[in-house]
C-alpha positions in Angstrom: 49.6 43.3 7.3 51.8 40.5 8.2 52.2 38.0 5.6 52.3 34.4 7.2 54.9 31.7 5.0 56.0 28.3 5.7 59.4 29.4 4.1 62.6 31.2 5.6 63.4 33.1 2.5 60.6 33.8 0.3 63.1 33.2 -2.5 62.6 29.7 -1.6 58.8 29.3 -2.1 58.1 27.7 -5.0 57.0 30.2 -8.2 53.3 30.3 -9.5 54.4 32.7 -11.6 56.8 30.6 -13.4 55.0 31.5 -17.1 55.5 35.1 -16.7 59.3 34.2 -16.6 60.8 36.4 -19.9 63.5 34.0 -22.3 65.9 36.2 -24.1 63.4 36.7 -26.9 61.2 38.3 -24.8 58.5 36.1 -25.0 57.1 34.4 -21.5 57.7 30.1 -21.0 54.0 30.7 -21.7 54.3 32.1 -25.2 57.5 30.1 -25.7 55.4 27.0 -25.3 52.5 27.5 -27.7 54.7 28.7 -30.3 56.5 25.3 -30.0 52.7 23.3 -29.8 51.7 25.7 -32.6 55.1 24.7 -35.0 54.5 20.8 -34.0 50.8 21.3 -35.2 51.9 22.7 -38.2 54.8 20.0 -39.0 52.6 17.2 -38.4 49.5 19.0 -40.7 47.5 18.8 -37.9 46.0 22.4 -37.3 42.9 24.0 -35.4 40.0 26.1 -37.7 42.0 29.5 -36.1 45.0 28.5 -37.8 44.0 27.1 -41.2 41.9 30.4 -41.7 43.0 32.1 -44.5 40.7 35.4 -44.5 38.5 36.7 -41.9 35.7 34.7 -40.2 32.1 35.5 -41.1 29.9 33.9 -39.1 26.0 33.1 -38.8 23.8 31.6 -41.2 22.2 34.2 -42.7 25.8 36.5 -43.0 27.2 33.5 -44.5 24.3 32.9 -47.0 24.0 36.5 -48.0 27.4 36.9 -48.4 27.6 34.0 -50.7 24.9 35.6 -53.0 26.5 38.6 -53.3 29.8 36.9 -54.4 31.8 40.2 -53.2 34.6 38.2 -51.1 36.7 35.2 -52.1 35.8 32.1 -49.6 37.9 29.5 -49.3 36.2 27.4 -46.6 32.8 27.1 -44.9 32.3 25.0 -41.2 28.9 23.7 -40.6 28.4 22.6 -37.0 27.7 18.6 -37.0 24.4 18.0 -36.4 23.1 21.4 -35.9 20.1 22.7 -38.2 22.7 24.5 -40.5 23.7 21.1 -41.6 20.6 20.7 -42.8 19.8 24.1 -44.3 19.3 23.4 -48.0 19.5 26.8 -49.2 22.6 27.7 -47.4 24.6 24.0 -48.8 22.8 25.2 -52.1 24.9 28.5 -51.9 27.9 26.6 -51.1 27.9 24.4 -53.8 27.4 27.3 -56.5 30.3 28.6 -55.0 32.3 25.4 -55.5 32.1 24.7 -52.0 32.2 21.4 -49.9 31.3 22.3 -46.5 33.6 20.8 -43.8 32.0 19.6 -40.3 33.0 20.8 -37.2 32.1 20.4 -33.3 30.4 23.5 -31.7 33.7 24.2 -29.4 36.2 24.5 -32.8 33.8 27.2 -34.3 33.3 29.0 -31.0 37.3 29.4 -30.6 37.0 30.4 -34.2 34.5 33.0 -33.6 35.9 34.5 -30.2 35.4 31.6 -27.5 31.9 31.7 -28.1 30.9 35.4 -26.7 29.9 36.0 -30.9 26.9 33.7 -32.1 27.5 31.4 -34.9 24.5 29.5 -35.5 26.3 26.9 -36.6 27.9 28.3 -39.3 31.4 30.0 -40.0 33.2 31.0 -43.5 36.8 32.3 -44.1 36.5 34.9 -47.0 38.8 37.5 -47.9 38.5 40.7 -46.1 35.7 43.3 -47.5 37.7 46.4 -48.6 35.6 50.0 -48.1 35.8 52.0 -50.9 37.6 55.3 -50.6 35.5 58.1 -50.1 36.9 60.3 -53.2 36.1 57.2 -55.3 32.6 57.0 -54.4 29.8 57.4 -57.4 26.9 59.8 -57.1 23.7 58.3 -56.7 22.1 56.9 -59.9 19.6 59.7 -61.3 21.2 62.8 -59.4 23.0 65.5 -61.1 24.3 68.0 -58.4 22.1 71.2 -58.3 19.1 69.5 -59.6 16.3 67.9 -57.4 16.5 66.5 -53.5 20.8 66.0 -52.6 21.2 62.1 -52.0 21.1 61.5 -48.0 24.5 60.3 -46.6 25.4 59.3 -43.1 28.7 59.9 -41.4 29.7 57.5 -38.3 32.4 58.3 -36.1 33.8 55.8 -33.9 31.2 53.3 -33.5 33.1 50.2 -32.1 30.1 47.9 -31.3 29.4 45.6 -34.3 25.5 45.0 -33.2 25.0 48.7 -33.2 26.8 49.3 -36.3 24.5 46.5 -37.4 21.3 48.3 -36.6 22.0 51.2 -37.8 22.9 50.1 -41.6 19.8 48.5 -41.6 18.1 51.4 -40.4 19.7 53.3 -42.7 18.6 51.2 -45.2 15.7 50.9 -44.8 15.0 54.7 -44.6 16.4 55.2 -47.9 19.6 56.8 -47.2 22.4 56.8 -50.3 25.0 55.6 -48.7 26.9 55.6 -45.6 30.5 57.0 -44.2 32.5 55.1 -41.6 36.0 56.4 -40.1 38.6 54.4 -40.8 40.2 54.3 -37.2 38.6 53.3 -34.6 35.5 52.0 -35.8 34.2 48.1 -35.8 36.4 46.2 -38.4 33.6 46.0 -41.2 34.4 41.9 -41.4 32.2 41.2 -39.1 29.6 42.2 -42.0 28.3 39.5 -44.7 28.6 41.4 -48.0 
């Protein structure tokens, strides 16, 4: 098809590409620009929630609260949503405080960009912690009260490349909840395990 243009030369149309142009770093005008919004932020103090986070964002009220009781992760900050009914949860600013904790406020739109642009709910609550480390395989304890050869072998299960976090999700709690000892996931391509509370 023919291609109708109010310029001679299409060299002469005006570019609405103009971001995708490459600088001699290889980084677009695009790129180029936020690093240079992102280094004014920074010199002036001024940062967003992304950039201030030290570890990894949990988020939820009930990840954040049971991660906070089991005192596995280092937190350094907690965002309550203003006015939302986190704010008001007792037992979760309860938590906070025993952890040394003063809970920061935040609008809905700061913790959604924190959390993904708001595809992952937060329910008004987001924590940086330090990232939960999974514990080698060959470093792994038996189950307390079984000596190999004697009675029922503990139940283990073995996931391989499960990269939703909701159905990871499920299934520990299933597992759980059916009794199993303990549960095996590959290191590569699997679901990062910090979207997990404890």
């Amino acid at each position: 098809g023919r291609r109708d243009s109010a310029y001679a030369d299409d060299d002469d149309a005006p570019s609405n590409d103009r971001y995708d142009d490459v600088d001699e770093d290889g980084r677009t005008r695009w790129q180029s620009r936020h690093d240079e919004k992102k280094a004014n932020r920074r010199e002036s103090g001024v940062l967003t929630l992304a950039e201030r986070l030290v570890g990894e964002a949990v988020y939820g009220r009930n990840p954040v609260l049971a991660m906070l009781g089991a005192d596995r992760r280092d937190v350094s900050g907690i965002w309550i949503q203003e006015g939302s009914d986190a704010s008001r949860d007792k037992a979760l600013l309860k938590a906070a405080a025993a952890r040394g904790l003063t809970p920061e406020y935040a609008s809905k739109h700061d913790l959604n960009m924190l959390t993904g642009g708001g595809s992952r709910p937060h329910n008004g609550v987001v924590a940086d912690a330090s990232p939960l480390a999974p514990t080698p395989m060959d470093s792994l304890p038996l189950p307390d009260g079984y000596t190999p050869g004697i009675g029922t072998p503990p139940v283990w299960l073995a996931l391989d490349e499960v990269v939703d976090p909701q159905n990871l999700g499920a299934v520990l709690r299933s597992a759980h909840f059916l009794g199993v000892s303990g549960v095996v996931v590959c290191a590569k391509n699997s679901v990062s395990l910090f979207y997990f509370s404890v």
